[in-house]
Residue, then its C-alpha position, 0 to 999 in steps of 0.5 A: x500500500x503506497x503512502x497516497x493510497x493510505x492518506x487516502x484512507x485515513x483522513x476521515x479518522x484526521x479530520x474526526x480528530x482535528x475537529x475533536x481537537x479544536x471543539x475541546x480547546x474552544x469548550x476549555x477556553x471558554x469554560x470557567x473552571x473544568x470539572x477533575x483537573x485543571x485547564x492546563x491538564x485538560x489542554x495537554x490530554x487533548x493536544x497529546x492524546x490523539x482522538x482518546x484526549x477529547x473524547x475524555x474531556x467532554x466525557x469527564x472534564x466538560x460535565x454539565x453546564x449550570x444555569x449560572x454559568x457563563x461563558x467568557x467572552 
């Protein structure tokens, strides 16, 4: 299998991970406080943690939104 054939194949898995990505560093900076760790954590276990990282923070570090709770702009 040439290197074209398997870029091919795999960039719907890098796009999802992309998009994971990015949705997650968005959620973390405009969350006040996250729930388990701090932000900094949070952002290193997106970043470094490929597909697994955001798909724990929105599980995990995300929780439910308050009434009360309002996001920075």
């Amino acid at each position: 299998m040439e290197i074209r054939e398997l870029l091919i194949a795999l960039w719907p898995l890098l796009a999802f991970q992309v998009i994971m990505m990015v949705a997650a560093l968005i959620s973390i900076a405009r969350r006040g406080e996250t729930k388990k760790l701090p932000k900094l954590v949070w952002v290193m276990i997106v970043v470094f943690i490929n597909i697994l990282g955001p798909i724990l923070y929105f599980m995990l570090g995300k929780g439910e939104s308050q009434d009360n709770e309002q996001y920075r702009d």
